[in-house]
FIMARKOL-670262 format. One record per residue (C-alpha): residue number from 1; x, y, z; residue in three letters. Coordinates in steps of 0.5 Angstrom, whole numbers, plus 500, padded with zeros to 3 digits. Each point is the difference from the previous one (the first is absolute). Layout:
// residues N
pt nr = NUM; c1 = X; c2 = Y; c3 = Z; rest = Ala $
...
END
This chain:
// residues 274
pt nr = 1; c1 = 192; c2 = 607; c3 = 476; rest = Unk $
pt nr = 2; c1 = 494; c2 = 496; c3 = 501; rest = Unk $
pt nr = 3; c1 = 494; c2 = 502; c3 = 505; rest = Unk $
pt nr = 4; c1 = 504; c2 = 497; c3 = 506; rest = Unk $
pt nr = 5; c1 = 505; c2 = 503; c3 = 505; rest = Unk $
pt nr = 6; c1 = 506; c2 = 498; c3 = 498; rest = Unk $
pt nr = 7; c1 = 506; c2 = 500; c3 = 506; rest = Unk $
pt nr = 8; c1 = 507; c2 = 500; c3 = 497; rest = Unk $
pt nr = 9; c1 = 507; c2 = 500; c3 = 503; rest = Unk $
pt nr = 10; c1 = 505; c2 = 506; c3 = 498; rest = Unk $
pt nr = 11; c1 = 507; c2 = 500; c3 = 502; rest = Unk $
pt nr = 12; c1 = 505; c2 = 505; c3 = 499; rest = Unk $
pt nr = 13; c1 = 508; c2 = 499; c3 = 502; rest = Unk $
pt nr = 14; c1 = 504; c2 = 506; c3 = 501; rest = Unk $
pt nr = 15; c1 = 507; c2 = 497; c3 = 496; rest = Unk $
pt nr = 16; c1 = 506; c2 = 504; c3 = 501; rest = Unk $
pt nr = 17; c1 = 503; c2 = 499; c3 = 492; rest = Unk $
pt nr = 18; c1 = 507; c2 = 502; c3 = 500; rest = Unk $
pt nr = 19; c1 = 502; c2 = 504; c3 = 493; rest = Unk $
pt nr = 20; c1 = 505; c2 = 495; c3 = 496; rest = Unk $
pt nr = 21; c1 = 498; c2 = 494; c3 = 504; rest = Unk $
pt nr = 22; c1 = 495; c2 = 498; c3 = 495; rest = Unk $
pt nr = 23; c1 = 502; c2 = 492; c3 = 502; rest = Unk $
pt nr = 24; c1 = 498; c2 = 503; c3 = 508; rest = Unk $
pt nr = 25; c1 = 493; c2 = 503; c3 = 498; rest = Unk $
pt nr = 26; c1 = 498; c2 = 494; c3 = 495; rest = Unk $
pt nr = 27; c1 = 502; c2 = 495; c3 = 506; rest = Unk $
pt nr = 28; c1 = 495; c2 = 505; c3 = 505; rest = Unk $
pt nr = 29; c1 = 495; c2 = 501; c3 = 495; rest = Unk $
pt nr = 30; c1 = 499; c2 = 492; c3 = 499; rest = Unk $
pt nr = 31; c1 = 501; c2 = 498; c3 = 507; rest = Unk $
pt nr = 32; c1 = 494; c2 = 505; c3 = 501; rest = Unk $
pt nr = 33; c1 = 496; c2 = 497; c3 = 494; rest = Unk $
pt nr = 34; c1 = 501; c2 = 492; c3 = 502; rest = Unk $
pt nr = 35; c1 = 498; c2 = 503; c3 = 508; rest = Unk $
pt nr = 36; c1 = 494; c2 = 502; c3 = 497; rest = Unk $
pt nr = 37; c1 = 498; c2 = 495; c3 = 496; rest = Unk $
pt nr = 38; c1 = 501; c2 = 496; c3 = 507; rest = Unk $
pt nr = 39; c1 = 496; c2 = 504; c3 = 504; rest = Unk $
pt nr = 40; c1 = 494; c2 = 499; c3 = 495; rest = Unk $
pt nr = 41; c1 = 500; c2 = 508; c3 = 499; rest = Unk $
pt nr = 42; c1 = 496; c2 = 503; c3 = 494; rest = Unk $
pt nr = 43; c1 = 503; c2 = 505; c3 = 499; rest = Unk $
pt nr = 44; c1 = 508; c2 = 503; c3 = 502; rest = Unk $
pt nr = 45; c1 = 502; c2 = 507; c3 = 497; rest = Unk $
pt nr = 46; c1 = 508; c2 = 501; c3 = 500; rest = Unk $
pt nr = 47; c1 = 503; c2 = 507; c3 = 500; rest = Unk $
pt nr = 48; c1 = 501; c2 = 504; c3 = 494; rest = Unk $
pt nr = 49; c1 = 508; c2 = 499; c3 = 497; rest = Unk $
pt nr = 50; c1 = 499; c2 = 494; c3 = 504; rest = Unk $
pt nr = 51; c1 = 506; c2 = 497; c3 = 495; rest = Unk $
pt nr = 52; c1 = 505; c2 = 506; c3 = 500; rest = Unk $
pt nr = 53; c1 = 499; c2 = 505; c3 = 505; rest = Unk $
pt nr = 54; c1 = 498; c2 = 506; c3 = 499; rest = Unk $
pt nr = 55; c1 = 505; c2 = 507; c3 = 500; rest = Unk $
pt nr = 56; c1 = 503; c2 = 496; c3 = 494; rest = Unk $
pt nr = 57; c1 = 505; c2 = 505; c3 = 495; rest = Unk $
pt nr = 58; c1 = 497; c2 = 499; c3 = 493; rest = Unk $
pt nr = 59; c1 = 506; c2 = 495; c3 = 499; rest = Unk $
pt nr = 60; c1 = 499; c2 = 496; c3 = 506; rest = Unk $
pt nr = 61; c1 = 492; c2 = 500; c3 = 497; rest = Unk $
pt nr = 62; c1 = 502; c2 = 498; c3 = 494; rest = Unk $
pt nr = 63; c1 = 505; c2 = 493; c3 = 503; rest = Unk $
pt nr = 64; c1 = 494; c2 = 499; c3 = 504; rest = Unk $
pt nr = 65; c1 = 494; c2 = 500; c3 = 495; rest = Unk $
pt nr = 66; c1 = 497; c2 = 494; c3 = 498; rest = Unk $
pt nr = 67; c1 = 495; c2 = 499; c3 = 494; rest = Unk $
pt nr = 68; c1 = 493; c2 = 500; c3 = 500; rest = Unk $
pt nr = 69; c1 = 500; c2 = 492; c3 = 497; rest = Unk $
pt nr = 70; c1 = 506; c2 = 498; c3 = 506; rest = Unk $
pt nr = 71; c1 = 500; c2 = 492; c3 = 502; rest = Unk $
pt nr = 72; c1 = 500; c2 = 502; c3 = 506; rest = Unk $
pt nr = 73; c1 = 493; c2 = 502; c3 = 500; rest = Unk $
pt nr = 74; c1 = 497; c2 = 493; c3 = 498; rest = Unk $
pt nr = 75; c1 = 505; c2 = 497; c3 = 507; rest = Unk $
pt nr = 76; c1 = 496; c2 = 504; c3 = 504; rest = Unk $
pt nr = 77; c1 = 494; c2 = 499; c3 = 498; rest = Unk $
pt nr = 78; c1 = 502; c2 = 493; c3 = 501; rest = Unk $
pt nr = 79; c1 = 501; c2 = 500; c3 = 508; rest = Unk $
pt nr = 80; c1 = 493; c2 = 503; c3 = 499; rest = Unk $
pt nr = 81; c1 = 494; c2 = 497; c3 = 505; rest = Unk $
pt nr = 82; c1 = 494; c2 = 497; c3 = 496; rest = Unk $
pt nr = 83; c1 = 496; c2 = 506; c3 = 501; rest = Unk $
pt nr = 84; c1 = 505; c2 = 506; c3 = 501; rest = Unk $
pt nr = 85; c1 = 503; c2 = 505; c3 = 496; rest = Unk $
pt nr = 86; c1 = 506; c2 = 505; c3 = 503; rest = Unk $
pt nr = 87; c1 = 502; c2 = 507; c3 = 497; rest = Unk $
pt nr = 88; c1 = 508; c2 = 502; c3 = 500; rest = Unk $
pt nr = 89; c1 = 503; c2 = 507; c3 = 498; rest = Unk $
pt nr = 90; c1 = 505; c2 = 499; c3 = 495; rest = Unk $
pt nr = 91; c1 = 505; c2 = 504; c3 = 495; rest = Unk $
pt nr = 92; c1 = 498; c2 = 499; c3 = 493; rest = Unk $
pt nr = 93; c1 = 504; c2 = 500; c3 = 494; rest = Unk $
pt nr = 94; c1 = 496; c2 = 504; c3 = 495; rest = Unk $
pt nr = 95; c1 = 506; c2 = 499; c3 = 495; rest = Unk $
pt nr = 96; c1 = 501; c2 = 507; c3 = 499; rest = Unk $
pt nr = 97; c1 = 498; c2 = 502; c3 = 507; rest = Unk $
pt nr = 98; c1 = 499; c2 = 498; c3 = 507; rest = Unk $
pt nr = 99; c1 = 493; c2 = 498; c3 = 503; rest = Unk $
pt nr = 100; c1 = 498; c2 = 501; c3 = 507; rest = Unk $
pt nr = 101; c1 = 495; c2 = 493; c3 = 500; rest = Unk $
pt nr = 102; c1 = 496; c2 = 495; c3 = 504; rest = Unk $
pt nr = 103; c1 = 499; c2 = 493; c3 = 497; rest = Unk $
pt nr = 104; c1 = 493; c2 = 498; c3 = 502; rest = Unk $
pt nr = 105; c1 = 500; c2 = 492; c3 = 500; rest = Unk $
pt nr = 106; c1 = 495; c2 = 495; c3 = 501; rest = Unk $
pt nr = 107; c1 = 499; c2 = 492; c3 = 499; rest = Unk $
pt nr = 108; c1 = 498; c2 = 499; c3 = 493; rest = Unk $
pt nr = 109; c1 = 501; c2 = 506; c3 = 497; rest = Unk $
pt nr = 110; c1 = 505; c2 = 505; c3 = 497; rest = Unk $
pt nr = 111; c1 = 504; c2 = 504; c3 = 503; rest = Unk $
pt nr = 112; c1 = 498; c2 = 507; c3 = 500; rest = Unk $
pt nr = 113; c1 = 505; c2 = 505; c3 = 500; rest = Unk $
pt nr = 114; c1 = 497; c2 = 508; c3 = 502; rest = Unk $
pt nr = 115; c1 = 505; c2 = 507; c3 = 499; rest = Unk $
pt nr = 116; c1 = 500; c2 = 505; c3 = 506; rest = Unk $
pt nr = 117; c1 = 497; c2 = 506; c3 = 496; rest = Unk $
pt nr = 118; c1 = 502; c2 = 505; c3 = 506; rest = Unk $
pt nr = 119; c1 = 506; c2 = 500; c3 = 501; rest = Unk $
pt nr = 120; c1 = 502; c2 = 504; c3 = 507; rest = Unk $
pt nr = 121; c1 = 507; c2 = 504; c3 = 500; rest = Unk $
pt nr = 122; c1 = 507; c2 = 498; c3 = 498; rest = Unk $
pt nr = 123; c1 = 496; c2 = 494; c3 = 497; rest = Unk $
pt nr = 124; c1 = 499; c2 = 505; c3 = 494; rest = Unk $
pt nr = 125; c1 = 507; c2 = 499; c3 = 499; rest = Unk $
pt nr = 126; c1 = 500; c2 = 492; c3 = 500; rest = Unk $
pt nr = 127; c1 = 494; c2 = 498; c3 = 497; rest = Unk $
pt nr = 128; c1 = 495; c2 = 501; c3 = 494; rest = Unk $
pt nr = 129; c1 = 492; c2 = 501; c3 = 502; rest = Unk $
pt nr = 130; c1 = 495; c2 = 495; c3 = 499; rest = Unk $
pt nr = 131; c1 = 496; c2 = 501; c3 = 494; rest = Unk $
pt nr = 132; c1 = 494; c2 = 495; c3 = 500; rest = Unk $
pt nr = 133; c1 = 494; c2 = 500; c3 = 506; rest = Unk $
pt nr = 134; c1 = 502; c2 = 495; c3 = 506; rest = Unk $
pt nr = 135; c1 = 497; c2 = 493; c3 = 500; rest = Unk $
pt nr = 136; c1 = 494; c2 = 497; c3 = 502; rest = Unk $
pt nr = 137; c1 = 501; c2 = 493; c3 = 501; rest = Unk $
pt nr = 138; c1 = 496; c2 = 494; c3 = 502; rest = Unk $
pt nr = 139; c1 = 503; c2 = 496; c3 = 506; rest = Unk $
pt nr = 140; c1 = 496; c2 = 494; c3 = 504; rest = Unk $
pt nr = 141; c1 = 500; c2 = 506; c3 = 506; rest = Unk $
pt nr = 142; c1 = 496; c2 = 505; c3 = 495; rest = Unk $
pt nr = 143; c1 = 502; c2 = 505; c3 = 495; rest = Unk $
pt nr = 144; c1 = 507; c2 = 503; c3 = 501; rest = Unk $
pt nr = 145; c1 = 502; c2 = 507; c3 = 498; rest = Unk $
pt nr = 146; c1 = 507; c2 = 502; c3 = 501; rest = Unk $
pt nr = 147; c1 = 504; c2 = 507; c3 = 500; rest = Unk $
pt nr = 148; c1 = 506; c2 = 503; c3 = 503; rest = Unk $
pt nr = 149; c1 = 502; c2 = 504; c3 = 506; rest = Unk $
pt nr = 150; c1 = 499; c2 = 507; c3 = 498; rest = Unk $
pt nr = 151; c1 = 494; c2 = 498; c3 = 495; rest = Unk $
pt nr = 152; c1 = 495; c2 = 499; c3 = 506; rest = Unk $
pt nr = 153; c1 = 501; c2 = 507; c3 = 501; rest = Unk $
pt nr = 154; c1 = 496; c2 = 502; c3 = 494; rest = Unk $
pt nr = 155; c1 = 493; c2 = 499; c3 = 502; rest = Unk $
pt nr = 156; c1 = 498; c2 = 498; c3 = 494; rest = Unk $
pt nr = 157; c1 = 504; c2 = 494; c3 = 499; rest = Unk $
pt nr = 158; c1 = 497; c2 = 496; c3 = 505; rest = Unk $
pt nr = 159; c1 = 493; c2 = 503; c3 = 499; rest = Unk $
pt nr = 160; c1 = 501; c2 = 498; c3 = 493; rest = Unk $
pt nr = 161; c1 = 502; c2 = 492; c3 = 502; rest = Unk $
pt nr = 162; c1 = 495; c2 = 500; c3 = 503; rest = Unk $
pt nr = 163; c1 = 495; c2 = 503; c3 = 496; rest = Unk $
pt nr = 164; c1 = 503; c2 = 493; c3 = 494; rest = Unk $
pt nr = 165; c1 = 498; c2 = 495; c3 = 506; rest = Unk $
pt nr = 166; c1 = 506; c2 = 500; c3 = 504; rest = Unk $
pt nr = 167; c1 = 499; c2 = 496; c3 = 507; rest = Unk $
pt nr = 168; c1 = 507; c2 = 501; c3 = 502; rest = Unk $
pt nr = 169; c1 = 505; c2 = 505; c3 = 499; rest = Unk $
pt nr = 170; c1 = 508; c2 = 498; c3 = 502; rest = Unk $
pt nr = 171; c1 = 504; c2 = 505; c3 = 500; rest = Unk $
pt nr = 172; c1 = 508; c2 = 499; c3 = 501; rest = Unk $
pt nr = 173; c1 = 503; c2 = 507; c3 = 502; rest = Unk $
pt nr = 174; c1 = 506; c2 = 502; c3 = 503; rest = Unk $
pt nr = 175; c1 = 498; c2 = 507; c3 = 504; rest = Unk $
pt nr = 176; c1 = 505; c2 = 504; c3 = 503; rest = Unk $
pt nr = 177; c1 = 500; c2 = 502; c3 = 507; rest = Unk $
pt nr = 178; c1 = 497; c2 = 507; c3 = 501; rest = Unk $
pt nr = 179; c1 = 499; c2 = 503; c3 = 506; rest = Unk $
pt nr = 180; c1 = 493; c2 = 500; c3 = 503; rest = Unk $
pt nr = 181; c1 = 496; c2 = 501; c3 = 507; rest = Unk $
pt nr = 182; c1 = 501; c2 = 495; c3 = 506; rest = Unk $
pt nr = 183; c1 = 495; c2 = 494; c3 = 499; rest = Unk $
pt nr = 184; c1 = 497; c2 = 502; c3 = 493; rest = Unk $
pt nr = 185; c1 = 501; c2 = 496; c3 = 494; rest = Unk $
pt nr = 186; c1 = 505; c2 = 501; c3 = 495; rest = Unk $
pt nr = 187; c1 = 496; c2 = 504; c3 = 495; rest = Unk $
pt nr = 188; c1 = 502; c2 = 495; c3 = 494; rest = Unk $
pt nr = 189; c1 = 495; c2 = 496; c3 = 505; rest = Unk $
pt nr = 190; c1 = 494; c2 = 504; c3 = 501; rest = Unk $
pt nr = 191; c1 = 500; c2 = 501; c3 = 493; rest = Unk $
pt nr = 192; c1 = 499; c2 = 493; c3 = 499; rest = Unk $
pt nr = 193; c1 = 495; c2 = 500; c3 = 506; rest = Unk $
pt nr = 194; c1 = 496; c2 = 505; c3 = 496; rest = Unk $
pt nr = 195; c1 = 500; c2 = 496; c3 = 493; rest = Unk $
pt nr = 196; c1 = 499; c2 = 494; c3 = 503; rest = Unk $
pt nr = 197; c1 = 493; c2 = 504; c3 = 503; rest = Unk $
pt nr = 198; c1 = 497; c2 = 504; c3 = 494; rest = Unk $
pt nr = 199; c1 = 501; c2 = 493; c3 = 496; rest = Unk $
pt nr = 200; c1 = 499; c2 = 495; c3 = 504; rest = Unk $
pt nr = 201; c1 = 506; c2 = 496; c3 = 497; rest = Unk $
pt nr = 202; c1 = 505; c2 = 497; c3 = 505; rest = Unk $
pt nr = 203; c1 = 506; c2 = 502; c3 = 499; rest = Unk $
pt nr = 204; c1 = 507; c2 = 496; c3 = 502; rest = Unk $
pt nr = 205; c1 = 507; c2 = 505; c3 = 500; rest = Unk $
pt nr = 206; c1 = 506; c2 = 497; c3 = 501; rest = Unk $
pt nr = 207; c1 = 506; c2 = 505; c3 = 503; rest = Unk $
pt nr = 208; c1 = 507; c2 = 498; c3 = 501; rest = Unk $
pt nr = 209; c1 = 504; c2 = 500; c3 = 506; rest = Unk $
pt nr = 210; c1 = 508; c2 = 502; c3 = 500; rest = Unk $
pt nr = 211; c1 = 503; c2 = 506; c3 = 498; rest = Unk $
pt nr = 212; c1 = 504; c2 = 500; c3 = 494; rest = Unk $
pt nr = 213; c1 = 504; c2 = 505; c3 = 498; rest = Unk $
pt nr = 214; c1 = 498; c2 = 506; c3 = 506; rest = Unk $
pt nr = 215; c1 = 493; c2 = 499; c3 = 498; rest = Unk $
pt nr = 216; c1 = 496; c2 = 497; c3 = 506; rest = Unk $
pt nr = 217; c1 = 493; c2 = 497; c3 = 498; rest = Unk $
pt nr = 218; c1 = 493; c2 = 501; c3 = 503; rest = Unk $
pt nr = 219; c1 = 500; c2 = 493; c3 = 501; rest = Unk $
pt nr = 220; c1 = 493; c2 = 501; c3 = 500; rest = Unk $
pt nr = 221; c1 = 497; c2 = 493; c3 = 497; rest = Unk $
pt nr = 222; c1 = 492; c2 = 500; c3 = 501; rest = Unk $
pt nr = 223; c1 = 494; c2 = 496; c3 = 498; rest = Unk $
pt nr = 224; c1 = 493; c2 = 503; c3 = 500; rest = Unk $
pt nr = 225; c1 = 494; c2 = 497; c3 = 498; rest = Unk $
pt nr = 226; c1 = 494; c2 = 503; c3 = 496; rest = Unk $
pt nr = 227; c1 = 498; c2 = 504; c3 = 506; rest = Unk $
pt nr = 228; c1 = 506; c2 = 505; c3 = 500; rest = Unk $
pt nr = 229; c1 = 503; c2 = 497; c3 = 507; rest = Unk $
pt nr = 230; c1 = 507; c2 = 497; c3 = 501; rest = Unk $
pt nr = 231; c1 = 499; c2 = 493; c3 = 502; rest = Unk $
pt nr = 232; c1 = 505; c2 = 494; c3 = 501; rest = Unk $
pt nr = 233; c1 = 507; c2 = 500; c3 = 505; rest = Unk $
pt nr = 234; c1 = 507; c2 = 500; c3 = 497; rest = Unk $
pt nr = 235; c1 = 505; c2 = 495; c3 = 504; rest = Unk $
pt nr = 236; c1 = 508; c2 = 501; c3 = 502; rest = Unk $
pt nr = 237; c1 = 503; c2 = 498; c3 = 492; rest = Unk $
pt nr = 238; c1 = 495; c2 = 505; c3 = 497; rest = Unk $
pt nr = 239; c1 = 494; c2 = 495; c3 = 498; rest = Unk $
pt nr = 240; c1 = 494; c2 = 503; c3 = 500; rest = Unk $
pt nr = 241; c1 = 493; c2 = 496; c3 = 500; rest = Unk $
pt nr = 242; c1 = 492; c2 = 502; c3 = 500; rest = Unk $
pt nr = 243; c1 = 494; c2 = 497; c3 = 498; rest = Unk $
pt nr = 244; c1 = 496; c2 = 504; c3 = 495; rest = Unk $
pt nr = 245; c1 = 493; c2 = 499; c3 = 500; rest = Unk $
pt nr = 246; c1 = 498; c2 = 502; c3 = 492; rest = Unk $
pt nr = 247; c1 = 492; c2 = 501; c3 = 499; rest = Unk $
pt nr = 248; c1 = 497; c2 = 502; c3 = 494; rest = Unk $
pt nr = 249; c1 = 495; c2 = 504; c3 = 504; rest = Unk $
pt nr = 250; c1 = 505; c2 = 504; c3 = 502; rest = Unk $
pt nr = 251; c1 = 499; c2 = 506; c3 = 497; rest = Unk $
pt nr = 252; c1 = 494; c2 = 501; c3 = 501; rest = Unk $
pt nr = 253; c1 = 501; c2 = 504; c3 = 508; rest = Unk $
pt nr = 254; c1 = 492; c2 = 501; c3 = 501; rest = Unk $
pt nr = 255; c1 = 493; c2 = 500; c3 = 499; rest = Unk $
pt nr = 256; c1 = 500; c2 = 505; c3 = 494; rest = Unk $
pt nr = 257; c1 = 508; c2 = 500; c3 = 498; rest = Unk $
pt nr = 258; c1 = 504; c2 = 497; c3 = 495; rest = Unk $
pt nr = 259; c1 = 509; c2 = 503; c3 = 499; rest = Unk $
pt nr = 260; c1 = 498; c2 = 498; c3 = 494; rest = Unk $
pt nr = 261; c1 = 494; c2 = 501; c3 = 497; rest = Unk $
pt nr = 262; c1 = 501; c2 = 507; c3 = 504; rest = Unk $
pt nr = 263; c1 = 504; c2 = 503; c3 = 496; rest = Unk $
pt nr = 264; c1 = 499; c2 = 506; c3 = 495; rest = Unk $
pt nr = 265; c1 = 505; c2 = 499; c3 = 495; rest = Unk $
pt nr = 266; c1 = 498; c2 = 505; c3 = 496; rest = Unk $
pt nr = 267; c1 = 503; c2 = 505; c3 = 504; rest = Unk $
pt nr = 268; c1 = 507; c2 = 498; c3 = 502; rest = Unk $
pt nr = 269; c1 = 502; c2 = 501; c3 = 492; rest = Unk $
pt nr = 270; c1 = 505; c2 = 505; c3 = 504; rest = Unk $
pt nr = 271; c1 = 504; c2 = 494; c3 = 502; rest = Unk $
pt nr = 272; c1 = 502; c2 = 498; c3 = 493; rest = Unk $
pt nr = 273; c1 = 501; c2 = 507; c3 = 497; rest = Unk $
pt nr = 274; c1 = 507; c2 = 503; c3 = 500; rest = Unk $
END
């Protein structure tokens, strides 16, 4: 970052990927790259299992799988604006296993390529966890960290990108529908909201929209900037927008306080205990 404020814009889109259609999903996700890229969008965040679907069998995980190395990462990043780079969820072949991945792409640079270290339900069933830390990447727009869905759910994960450098947090999920009080945010929301605030690292979720398989999705996609707040508008096909204003002053939030150097490390060794 330097010592300016810097205004990015962030868009996510709620695909709908459709299991054993990988020919659809492509299609949608290189419409959706092409569009960005168009609209001189910063940053375009799309869901986890973008690619295949999500409720896949191991078999079907196993046809949609592609390699970390796929030529079809270096097509994307073609259609890729001057100074844009764009995070898509896929299923990763791992040779004997099968990741739940994102591939990170931005102009000039390799493909980066992270594993979900949290897998949440029947995804224990499919996929094999992550064994390396989440990226911290730089992008024209700042430094970029990615993880999936479930992983934000460990407040140390977010905390911990921030803490390397990270600017920005893109995070492909699929959250399933739960229940919750009338006009409250989904929890997978709030939790972001919180990450968000005690970091101040923006943070861009992109949900899925449809049901697939008798799952309903939250279809919760939310952008928040570095002060916690949810901010931009989604429009009738899923797309949504915001300008995030990133500060590199922004964690100090008072006269005597700092979120950083606040801290007191040597009293939270519980956390890394078993």
């Amino acid at each position: 970052m330097t010592n300016t404020l810097t205004t990015v814009r962030i868009r996510c889109v709620q695909l709908s990927p459709i299991i054993a259609d990988p020919e659809h999903n492509i299609r949608q996700i290189e419409l959706e790259i092409a569009g960005a890229a168009q609209d001189n969008v910063d940053l375009l965040v799309l869901p986890e299992l973008a690619t295949s679907g999500y409720s896949l069998t191991p078999e079907e995980a196993r046809e949609a799988a592609l390699p970390a190395d796929s030529p079809l990462f270096l097509r994307w990043q073609e259609i890729l604006g001057e100074n844009m780079s764009v995070v898509v969820g896929f299923c990763e072949d791992g040779g004997d296993v099968v990741y739940n991945s994102a591939v990170a792409l931005t102009p000039g640079a390799p493909p980066v390529v992270y594993r979900k270290l949290h897998l949440w339900d029947t995804e224990k069933l499919v996929f094999t966890p992550g064994r390396e830390d989440p990226p911290v990447i730089d992008t024209p727009a700042g430094k970029l960290g990615v993880v999936i869905c479930y992983d934000l759910e460990f407040p140390e994960l977010p905390r911990s990108l921030a803490l390397r450098g990270a600017d920005l947090l893109a995070v492909p999920t699929n959250w399933p529908l739960l229940e919750r009080p009338q006009g409250e945010h989904a929890p997978e929301v709030v939790q972001a909201m919180a990450a968000a605030r005690v970091s101040g690292l923006a943070i861009a979720c992109c949900d899925r929209s449809g049901e697939e398989r008798g799952t309903r999705w939250t279809e919760g996609t939310t952008i928040i900037g570095p002060d916690g707040w949810a901010t931009g508008e989604m429009d009738q096909s899923g797309r949504h927008d915001a300008l995030v204003t990133l500060d590199p002053e922004r964690r100090r939030i008072s006269e005597r306080n700092d979120l950083f150097e606040d801290r007191r490390p040597e009293f939270y060794g519980r956390l890394t205990r078993s």
